[in-house]
DRENDO-1510 file (C-alpha; in Angstrom, 1 decimal, always signed):
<recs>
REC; n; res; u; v; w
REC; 1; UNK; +0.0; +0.0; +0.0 .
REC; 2; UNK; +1.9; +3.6; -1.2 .
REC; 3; UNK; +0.3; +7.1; -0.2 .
REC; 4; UNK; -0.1; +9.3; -3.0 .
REC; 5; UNK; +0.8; +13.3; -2.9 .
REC; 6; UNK; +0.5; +16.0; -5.5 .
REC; 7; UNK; +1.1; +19.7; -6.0 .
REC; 8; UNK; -1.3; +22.9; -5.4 .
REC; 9; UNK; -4.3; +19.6; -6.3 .
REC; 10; UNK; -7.8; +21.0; -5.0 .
REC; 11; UNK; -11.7; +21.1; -6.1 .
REC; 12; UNK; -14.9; +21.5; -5.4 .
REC; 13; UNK; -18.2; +19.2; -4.6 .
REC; 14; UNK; -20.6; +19.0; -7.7 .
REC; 15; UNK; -23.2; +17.5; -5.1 .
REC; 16; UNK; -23.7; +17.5; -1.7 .
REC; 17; UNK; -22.8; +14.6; +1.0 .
REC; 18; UNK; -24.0; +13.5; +4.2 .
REC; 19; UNK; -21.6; +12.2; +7.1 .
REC; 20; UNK; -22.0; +8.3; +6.3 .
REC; 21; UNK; -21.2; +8.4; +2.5 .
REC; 22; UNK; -18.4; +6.7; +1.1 .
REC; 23; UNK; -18.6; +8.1; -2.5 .
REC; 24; UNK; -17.9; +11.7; -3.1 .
REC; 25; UNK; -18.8; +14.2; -6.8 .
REC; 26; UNK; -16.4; +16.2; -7.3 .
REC; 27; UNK; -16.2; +19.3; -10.3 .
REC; 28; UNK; -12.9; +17.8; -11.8 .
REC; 29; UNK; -10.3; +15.3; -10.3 .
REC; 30; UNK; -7.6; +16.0; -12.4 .
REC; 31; UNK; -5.6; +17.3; -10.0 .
REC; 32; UNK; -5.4; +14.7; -8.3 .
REC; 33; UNK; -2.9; +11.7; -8.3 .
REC; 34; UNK; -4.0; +8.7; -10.2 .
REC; 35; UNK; -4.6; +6.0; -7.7 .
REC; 36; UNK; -3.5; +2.1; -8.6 .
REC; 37; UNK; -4.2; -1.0; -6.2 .
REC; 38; UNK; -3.4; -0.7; -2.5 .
REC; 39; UNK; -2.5; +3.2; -3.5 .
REC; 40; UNK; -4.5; +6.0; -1.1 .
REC; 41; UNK; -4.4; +9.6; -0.7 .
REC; 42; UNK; -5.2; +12.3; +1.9 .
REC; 43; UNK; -7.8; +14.9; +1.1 .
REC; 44; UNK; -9.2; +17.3; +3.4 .
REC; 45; UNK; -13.3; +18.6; +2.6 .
REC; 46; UNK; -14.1; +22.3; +4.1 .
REC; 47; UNK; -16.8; +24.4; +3.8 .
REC; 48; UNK; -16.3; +27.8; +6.2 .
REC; 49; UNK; -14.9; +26.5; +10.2 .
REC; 50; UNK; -15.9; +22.9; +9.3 .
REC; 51; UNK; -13.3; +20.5; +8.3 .
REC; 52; UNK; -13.1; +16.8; +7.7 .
REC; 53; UNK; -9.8; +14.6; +6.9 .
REC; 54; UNK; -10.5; +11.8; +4.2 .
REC; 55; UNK; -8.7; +8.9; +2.9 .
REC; 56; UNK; -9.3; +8.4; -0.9 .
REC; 57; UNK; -8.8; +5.0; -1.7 .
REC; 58; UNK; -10.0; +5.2; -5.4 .
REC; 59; UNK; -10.8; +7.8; -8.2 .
REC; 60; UNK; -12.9; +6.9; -10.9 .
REC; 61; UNK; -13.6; +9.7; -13.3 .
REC; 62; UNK; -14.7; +12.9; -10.8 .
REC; 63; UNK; -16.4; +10.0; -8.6 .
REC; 64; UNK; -14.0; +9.3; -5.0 .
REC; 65; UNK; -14.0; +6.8; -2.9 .
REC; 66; UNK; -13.2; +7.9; +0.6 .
REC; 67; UNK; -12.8; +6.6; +4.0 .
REC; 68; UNK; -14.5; +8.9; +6.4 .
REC; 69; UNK; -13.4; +10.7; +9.8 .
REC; 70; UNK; -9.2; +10.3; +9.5 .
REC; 71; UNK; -6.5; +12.2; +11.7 .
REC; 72; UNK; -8.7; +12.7; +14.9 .
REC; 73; UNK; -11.8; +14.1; +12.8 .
REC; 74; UNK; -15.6; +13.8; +12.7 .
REC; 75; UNK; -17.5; +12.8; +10.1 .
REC; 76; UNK; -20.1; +16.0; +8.6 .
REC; 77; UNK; -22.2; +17.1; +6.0 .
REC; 78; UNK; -20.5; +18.8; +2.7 .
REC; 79; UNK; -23.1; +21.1; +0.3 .
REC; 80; UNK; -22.2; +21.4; -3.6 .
REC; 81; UNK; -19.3; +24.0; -3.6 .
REC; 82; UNK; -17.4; +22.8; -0.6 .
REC; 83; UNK; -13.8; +22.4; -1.0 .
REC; 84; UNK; -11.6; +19.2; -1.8 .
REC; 85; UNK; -8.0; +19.7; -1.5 .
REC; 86; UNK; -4.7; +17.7; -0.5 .
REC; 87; UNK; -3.3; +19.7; +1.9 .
REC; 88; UNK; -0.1; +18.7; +4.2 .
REC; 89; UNK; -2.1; +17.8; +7.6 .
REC; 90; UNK; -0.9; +15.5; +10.5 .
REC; 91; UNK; -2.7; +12.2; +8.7 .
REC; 92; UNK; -0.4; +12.9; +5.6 .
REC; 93; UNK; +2.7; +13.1; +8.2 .
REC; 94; UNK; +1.5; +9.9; +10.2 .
REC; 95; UNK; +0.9; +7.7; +6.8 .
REC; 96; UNK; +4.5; +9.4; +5.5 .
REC; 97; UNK; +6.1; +8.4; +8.6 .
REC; 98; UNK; +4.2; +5.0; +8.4 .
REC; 99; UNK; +5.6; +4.3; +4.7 .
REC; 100; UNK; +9.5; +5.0; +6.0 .
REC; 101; UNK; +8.9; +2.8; +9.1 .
REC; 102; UNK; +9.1; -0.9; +8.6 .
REC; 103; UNK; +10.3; -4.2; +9.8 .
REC; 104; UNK; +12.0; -6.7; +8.1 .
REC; 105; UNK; +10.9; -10.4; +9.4 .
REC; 106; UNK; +12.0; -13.9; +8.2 .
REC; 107; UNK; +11.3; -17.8; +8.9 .
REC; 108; UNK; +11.4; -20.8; +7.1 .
REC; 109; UNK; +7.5; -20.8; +6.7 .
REC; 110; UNK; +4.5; -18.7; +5.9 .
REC; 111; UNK; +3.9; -15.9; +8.4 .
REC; 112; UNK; +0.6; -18.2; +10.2 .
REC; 113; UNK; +3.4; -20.7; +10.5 .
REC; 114; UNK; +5.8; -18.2; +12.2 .
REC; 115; UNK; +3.4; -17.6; +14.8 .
REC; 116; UNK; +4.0; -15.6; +18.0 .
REC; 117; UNK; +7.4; -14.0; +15.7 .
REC; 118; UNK; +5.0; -11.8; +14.4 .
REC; 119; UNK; +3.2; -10.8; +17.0 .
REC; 120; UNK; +4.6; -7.1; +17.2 .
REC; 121; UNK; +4.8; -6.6; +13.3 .
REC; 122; UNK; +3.2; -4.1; +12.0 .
REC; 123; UNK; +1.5; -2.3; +8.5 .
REC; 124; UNK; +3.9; -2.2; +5.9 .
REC; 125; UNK; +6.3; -4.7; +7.6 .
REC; 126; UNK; +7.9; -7.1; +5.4 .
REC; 127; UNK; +8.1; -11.0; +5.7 .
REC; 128; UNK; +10.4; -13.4; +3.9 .
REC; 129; UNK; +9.4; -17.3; +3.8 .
REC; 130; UNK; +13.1; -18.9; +3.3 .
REC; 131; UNK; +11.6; -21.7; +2.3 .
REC; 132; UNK; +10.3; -20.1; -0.9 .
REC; 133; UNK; +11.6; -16.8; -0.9 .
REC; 134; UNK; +8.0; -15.4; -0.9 .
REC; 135; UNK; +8.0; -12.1; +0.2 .
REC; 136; UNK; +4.6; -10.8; +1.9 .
REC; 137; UNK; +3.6; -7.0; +2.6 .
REC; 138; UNK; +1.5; -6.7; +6.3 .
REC; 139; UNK; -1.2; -4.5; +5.5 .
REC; 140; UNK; -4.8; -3.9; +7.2 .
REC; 141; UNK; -3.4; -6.1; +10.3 .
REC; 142; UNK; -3.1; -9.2; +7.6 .
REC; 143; UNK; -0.2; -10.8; +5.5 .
REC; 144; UNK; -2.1; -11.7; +2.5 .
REC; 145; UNK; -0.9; -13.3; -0.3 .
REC; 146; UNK; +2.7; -13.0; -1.9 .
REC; 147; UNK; +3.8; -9.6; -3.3 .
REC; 148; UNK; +6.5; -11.2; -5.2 .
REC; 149; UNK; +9.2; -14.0; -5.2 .
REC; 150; UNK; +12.2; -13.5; -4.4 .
REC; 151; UNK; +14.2; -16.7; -6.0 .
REC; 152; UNK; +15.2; -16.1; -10.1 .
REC; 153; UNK; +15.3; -18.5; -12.8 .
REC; 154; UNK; +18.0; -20.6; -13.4 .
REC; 155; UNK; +21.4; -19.1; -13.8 .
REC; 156; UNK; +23.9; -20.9; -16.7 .
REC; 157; UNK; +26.0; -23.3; -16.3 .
REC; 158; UNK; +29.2; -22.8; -14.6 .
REC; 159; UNK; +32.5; -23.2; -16.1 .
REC; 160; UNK; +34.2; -27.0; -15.8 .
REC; 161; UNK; +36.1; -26.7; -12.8 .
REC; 162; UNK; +39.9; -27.7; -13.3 .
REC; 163; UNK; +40.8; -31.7; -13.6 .
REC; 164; UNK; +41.9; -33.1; -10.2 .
REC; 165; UNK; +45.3; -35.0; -9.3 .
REC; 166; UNK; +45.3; -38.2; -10.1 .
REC; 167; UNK; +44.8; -40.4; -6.7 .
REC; 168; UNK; +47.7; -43.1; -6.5 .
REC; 169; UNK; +47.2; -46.5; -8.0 .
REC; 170; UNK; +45.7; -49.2; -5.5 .
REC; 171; UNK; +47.6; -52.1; -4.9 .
REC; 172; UNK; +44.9; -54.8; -5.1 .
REC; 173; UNK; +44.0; -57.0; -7.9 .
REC; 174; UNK; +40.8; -58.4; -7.1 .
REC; 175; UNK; +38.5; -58.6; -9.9 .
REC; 176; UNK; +34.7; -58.7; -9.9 .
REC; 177; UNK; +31.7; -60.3; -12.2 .
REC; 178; UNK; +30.6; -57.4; -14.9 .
REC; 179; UNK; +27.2; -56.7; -13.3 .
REC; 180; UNK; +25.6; -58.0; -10.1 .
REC; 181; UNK; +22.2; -58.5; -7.9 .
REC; 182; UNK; +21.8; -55.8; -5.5 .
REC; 183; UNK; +22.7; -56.8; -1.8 .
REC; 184; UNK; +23.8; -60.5; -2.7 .
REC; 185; UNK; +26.3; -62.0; -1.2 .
REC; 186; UNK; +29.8; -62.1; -2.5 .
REC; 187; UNK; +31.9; -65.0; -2.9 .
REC; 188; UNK; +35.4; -66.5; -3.8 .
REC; 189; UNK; +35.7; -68.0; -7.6 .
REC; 190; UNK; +38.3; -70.8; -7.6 .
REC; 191; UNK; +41.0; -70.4; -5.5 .
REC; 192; UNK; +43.5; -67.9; -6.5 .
REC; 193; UNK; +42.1; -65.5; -3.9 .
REC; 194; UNK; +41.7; -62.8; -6.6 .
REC; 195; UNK; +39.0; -63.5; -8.3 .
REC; 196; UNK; +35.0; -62.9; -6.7 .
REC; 197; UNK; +31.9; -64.0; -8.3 .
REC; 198; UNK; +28.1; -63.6; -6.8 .
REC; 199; UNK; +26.3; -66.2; -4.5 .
REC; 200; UNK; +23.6; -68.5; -5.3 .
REC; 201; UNK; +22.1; -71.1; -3.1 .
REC; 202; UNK; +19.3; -73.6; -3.8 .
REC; 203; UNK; +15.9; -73.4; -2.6 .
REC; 204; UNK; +15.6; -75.3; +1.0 .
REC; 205; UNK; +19.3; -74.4; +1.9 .
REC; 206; UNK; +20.6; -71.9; +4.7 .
REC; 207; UNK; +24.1; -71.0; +4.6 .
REC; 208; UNK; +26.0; -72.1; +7.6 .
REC; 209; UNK; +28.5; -75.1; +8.5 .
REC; 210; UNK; +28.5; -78.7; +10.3 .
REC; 211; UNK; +32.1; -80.0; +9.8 .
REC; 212; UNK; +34.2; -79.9; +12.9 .
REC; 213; UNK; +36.3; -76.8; +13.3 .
REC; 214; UNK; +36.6; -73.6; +11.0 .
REC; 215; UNK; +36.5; -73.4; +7.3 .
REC; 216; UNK; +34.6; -72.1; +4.4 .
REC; 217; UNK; +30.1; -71.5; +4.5 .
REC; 218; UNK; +28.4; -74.6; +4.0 .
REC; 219; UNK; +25.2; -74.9; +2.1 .
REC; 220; UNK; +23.2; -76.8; +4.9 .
REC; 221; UNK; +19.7; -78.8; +3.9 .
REC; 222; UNK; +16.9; -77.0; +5.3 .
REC; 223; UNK; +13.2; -78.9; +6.8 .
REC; 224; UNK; +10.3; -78.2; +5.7 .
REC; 225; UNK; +9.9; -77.3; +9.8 .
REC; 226; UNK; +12.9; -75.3; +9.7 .
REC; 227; UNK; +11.6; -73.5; +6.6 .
REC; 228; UNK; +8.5; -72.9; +8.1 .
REC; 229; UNK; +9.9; -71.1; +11.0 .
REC; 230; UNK; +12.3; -68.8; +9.3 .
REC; 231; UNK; +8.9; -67.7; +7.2 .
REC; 232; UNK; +7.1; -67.1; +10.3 .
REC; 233; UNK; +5.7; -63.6; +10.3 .
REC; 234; UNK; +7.0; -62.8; +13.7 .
REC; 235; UNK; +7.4; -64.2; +17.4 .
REC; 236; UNK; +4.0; -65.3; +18.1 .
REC; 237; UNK; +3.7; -67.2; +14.5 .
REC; 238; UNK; +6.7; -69.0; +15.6 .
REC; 239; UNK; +5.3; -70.3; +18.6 .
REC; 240; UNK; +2.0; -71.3; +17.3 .
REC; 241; UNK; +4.6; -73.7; +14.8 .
REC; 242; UNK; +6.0; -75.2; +18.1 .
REC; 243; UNK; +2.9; -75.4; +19.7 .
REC; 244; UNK; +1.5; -77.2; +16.9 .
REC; 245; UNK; +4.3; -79.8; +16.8 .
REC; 246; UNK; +4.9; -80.3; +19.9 .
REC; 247; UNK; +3.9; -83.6; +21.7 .
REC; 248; UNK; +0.7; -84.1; +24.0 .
REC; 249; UNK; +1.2; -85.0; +27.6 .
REC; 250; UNK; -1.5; -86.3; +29.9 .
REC; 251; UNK; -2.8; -85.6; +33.3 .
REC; 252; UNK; -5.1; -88.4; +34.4 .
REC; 253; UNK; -7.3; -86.9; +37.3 .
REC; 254; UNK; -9.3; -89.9; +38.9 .
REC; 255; UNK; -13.1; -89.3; +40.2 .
REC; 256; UNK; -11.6; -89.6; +43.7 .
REC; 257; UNK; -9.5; -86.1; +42.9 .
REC; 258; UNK; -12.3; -84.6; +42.2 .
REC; 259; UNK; -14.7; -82.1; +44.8 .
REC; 260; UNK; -18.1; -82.0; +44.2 .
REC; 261; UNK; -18.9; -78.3; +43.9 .
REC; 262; UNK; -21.3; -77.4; +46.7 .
REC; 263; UNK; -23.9; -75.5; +44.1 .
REC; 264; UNK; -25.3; -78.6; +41.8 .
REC; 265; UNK; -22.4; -81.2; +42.3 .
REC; 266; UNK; -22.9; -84.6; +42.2 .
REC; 267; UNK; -22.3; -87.2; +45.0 .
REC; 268; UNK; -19.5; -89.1; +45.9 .
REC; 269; UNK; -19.9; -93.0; +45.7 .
REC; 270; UNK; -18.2; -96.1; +45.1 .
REC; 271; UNK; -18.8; -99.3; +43.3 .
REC; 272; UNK; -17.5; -102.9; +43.8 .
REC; 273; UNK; -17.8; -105.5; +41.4 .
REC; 274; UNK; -19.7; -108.5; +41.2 .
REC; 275; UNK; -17.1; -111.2; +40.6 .
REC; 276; UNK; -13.6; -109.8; +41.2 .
REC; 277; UNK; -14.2; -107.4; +43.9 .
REC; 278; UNK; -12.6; -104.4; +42.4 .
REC; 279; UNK; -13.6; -101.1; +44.1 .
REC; 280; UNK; -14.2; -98.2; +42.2 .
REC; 281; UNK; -14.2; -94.7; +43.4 .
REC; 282; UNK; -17.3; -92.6; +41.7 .
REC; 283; UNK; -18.7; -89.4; +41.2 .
REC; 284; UNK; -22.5; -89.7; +40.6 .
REC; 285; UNK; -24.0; -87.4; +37.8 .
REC; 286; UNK; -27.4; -87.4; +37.8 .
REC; 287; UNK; -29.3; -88.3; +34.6 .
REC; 288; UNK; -31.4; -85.4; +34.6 .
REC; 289; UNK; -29.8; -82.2; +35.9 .
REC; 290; UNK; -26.2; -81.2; +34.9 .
REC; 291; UNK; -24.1; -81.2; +37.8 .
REC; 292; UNK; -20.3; -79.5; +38.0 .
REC; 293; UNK; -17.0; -81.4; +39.7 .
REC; 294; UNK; -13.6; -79.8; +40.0 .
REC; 295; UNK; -9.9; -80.2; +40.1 .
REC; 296; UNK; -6.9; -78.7; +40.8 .
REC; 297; UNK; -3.4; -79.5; +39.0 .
REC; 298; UNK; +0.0; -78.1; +38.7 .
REC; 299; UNK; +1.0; -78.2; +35.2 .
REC; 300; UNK; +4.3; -79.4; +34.3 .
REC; 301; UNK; +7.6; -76.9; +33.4 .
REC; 302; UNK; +7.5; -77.9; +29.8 .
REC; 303; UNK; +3.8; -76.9; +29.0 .
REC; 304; UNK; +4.1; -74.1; +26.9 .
REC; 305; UNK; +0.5; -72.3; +28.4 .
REC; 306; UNK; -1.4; -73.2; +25.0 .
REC; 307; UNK; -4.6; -75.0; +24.7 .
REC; 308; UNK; -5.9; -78.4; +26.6 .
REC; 309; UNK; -8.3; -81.0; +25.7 .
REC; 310; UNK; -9.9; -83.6; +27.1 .
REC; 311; UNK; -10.9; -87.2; +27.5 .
REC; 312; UNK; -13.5; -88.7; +30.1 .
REC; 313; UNK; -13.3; -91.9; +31.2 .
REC; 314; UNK; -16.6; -92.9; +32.3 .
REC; 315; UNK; -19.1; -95.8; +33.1 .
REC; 316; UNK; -23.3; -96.2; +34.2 .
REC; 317; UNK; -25.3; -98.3; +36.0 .
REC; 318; UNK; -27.7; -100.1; +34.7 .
REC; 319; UNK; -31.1; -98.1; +32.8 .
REC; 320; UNK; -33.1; -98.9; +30.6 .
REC; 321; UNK; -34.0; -95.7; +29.1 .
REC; 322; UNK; -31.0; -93.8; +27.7 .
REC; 323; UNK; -27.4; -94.5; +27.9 .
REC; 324; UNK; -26.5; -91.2; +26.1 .
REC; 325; UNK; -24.1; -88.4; +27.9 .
REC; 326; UNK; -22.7; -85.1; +27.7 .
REC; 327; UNK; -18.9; -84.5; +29.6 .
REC; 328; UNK; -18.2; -80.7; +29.5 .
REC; 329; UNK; -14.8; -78.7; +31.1 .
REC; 330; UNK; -14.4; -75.3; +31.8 .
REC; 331; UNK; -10.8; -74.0; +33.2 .
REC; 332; UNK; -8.9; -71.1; +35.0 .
REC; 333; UNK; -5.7; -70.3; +35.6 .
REC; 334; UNK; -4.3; -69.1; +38.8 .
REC; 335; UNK; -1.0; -67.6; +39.4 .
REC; 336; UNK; +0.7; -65.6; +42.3 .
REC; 337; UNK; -1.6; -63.0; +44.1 .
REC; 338; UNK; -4.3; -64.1; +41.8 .
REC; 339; UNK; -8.0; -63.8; +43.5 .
REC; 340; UNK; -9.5; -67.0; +44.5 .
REC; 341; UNK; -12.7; -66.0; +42.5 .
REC; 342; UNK; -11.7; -65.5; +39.1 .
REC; 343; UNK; -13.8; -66.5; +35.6 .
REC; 344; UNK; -13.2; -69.9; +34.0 .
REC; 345; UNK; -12.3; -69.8; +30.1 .
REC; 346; UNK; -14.6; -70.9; +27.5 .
REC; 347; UNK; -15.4; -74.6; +27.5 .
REC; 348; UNK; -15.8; -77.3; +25.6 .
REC; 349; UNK; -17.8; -80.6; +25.4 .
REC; 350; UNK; -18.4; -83.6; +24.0 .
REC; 351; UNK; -21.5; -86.3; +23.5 .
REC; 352; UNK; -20.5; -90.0; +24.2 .
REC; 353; UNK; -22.9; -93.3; +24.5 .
REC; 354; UNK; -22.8; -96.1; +26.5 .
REC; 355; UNK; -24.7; -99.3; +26.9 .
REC; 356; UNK; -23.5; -101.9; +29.5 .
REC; 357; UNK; -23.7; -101.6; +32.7 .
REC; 358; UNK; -20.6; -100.7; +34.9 .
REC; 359; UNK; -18.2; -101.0; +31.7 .
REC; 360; UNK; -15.3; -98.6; +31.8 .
REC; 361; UNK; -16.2; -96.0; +28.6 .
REC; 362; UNK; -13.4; -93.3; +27.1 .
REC; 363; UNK; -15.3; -90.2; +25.0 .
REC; 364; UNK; -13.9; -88.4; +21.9 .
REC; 365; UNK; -11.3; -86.2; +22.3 .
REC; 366; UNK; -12.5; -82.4; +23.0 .
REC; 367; UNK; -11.9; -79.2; +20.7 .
REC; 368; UNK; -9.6; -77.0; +22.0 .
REC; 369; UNK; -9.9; -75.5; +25.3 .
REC; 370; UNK; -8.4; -71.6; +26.0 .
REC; 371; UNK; -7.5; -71.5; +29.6 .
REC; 372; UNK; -9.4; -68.3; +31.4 .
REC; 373; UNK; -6.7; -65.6; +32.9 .
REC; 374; UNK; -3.4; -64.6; +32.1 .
REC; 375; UNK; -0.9; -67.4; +32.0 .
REC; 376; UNK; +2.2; -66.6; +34.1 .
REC; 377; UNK; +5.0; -69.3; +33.4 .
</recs>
């Protein structure tokens, strides 16, 4: 934004205006200086002892623009004939002295991005982004946009700098292939120790070496297990591999190890047979209602806290009805400081039949079990 001055430039209203308009008609403007974008000038309107400074921000034809009440004054009322001058007056001293005042600011940024930096700039401070060289004008309390760019085109080429000293000659021989794969490996070729050629290995091998004592790489057979395990996304995948390979153990928990749960468990019994006397320790389910036993084990170092199943072993006494029955399990874990009353996992069961009367029966195996609460080895 520039302030615009000219010599002995006056004229005179060709209408009147009241104190709120913002468009003046003047006899002839020619006096005045031509106004571009941003550009403004300081008139002054009289008629006898009243006086009124304006800012003109545009002239069209004998048609101003103005921006009423500058410099301290009040806006009034001007009849045709009352006088439009530019006159020296403390506005035209305060914008002069406004133009020649200014700051210089720069960050690597636009000015929102520079933040509190700007926070005592003022109109008609500059701002340089280093970043792009734009340089921005502060004017109405704002930035804007770009006034111009600070950065030229492309110089020319410089002149070839002068040839270097030639570096002393190396005293290695060692010769490579032509061309290679990115980030392979790099091997010997024969034995002269000069010569290096790229590595190759066949699929299912793993570099590495089984003969006794030092010596050169081996290519070392790889299992399909082994294979698997090196393709293993991450830790966890690698585990679920040695979970699923590793070998079952059992825990046989007798009906005797059992408690009958005081809410819906059955009752303790025991059976001897007929013929050879052997004395059998029972839990009695009813036939009707499903009834709950439980157990408590300590699982052995090597179990690696996955999933359990399960196989009942089970007999009836005689019926003559059904001989049809569902064995279900449920289990918790329960490590140091752990509460007493804590959730049991999701279960699983399984259906099994039987059919003659105090025979020993062994159900299906069950689906896999997940163990309620967290699992501390």
């Amino acid at each position: 934004m520039a302030m615009k001055t000219a010599d002995l430039a006056y004229t005179t209203l060709s209408s009147g205006c009241g104190p709120t308009d913002t468009t003046i008609a003047v006899g002839s403007a020619a006096s005045f200086p031509a106004l571009g974008v941003n550009d403004f000038t300081i008139l002054t309107l009289s008629s006898g002892t009243t006086r009124e400074v304006v800012k003109a921000t545009a002239i069209t034809g004998n048609a101003i623009t103005i921006a009423r009440a500058q410099g301290g004054t009040s806006a009034h009322a001007f009849t045709t004939g009352a006088r439009v001058e530019l006159r020296l007056c403390a506005a035209v001293v305060d914008s002069m002295a406004t133009e020649l005042r200014f700051s210089v600011w720069s960050f690597s940024g636009t000015p929102g991005q520079a933040g509190v930096l700007l926070s005592e700039a003022h109109d008609g401070d500059l701002f340089l982004n280093l970043s792009t060289s734009d340089l921005y004008k502060r004017s109405g309390g704002a930035w804007g946009t770009p006034i111009v760019n600070l950065k030229g085109a492309q110089g020319i080429q410089g002149v070839q700098g002068v040839q270097g000293i030639q570096g002393p000659t190396g005293s290695g021989d060692v010769n490579g292939p032509a061309s290679s794969t990115d980030s392979a490996f790099a091997l010997f070729s024969g034995t002269g120790g000069k010569t290096l050629k790229e590595a190759s290995i066949a699929t299912g091998k793993i570099l590495g070496r089984t003969t006794a004592g030092s010596g050169p790489v081996e290519a070392l057979a790889l299992t399909s297990a082994g294979a698997a395990m090196l393709a293993a996304a991450d830790a966890a995948a690698q585990l679920a591999l040695l979970a699923a390979s590793a070998p079952k153990y059992s825990l046989w928990v007798p009906a005797a190890a059992m408690a009958s749960r005081a809410t819906n468990g059955p009752s303790s019994g025991s059976v001897e047979t007929s013929t050879n006397k052997v004395m059998l320790k029972t839990l009695d389910f009813d036939t009707a209602t499903v009834e709950y036993a439980q157990f408590s084990v300590q699982m052995p170092k090597g179990w690696n806290a996955a999933t359990v199943t399960f196989q009942a072993v089970w007999s009836h006494a005689a019926t003559a009805t059904n001989f049809g029955v569902t064995w279900g399990l449920q289990a918790v874990a329960m490590s140091d400081d752990d509460a007493s009353d804590t959730a049991f996992g999701t279960g699983a069961t399984v259906d099994d039949a039987g059919g003659t009367t105090d025979d020993h029966y062994h159900s299906p195996i069950s689906s896999a079990i997940t163990i309620g609460n967290e699992i501390l080895l």
